[in-house]
N, C-alpha and C positions, 0 to 999 in steps of 0.2 A: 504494500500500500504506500502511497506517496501522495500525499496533498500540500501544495505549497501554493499562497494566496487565493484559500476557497476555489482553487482547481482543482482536482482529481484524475494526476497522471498514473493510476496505477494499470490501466487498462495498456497503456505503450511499454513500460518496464518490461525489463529481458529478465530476471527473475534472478542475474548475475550482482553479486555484492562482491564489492573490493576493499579491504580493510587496510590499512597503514597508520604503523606505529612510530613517531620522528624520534631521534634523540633530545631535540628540545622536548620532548614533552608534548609535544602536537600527537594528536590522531583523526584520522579522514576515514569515513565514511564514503563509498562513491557508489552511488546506485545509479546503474546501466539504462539508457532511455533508450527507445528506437533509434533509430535514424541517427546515431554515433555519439547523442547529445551523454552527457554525463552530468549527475547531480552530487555535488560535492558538499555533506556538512562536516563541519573541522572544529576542533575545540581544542583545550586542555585535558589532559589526562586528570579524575582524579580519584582520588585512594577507594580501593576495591568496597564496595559493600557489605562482600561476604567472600568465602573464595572462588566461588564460582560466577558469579558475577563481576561486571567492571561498569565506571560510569566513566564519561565526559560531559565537560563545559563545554555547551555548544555558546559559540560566537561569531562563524562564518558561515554563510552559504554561498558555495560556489557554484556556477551554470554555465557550462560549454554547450554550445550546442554542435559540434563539432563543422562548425563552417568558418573555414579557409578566411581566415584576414578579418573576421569576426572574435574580437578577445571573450574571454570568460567574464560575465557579468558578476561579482559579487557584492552581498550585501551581509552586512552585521547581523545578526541574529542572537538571540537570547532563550537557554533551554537546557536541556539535557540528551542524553543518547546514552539508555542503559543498556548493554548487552549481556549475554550470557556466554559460559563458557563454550565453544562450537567444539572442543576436542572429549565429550563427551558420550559420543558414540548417539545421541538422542537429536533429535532437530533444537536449534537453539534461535532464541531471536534474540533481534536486534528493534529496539524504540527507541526514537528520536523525537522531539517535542518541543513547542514553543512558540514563540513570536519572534517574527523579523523585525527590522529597525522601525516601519511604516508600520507596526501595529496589528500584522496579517498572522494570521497561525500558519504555521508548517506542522506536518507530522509524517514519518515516514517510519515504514516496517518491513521487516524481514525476517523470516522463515527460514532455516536453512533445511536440508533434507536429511540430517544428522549423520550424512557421510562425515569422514575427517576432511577439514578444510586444506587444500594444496597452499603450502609455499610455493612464491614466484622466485623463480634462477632468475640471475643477470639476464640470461637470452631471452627466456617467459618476459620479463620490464622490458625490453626491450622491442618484444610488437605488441605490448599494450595500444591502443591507440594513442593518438597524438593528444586529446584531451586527457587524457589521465598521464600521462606524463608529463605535463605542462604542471598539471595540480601536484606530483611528487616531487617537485623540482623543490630545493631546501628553499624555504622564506616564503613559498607563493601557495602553501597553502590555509594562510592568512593569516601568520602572526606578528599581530603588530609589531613586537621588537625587530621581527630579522624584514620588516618592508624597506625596499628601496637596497636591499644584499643579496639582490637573486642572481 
């Protein structure tokens, strides 16, 4: 499910979640839209809940829609993104929640299908698409200290 400004894009979503964990301290969220677009929420990591659970401080939403000489729109956002452990042999999800800068709710979810989740190799990051590498690039997945060190 994916609603972002009283839209409801969950009917286009490819049903693919991509997860990244920064050494700052960042974590992104990217859930797969048709048409190459990718939807980026990114926060703070912070201290686990319980053990098998994890939260972040959401604060950015990112939007590629993956068209050529088109940048990724983003906007501040205010929320959370609780997840669950996915290496538990069970489907786990993933909620995210909140308000964007203009006062709009977001809320997005994910299901996993309780396979084990794959780590990406060097070569795997490397035909991500071009929207989701732009988003892993260090600084641009929107924290304000590393802006303008990309």
């Amino acid at each position: 499910m994916l609603i972002a400004s009283a839209r409801d894009f969950s009917n286009i979503c490819e049903g693919k979640l991509l997860n990244s964990g920064h050494a700052n301290g960042r974590v992104g969220f990217y859930f797969f839209i048709s048409y190459k677009a990718v939807l980026t929420i990114s926060g703070e990591d912070l201290p686990n809940p319980s053990a098998d659970t994890d939260e972040t401080r959401v604060d950015m939403i990112l939007l590629n829609l993956g068209i050529e000489g088109v940048p990724p729109s983003r906007t501040k956002a205010f929320g959370r993104c609780r997840y669950e452990n996915p290496f538990q042999g069970v489907p786990a999800k993933v909620r995210c929640n909140g308000t964007m800068e203009d006062g709009s709710p977001y809320e997005a979810q994910f299901l996993s299908d309780g396979s084990e989740p794959r780590m990406l190799s060097d070569l795997e990051l490397a035909d991500l698409p071009p929207t989701v590498l732009e988003a892993l690039k260090p600084g641009l997945a929107g924290d304000p200290k590393l802006e303008g060190q990309k």
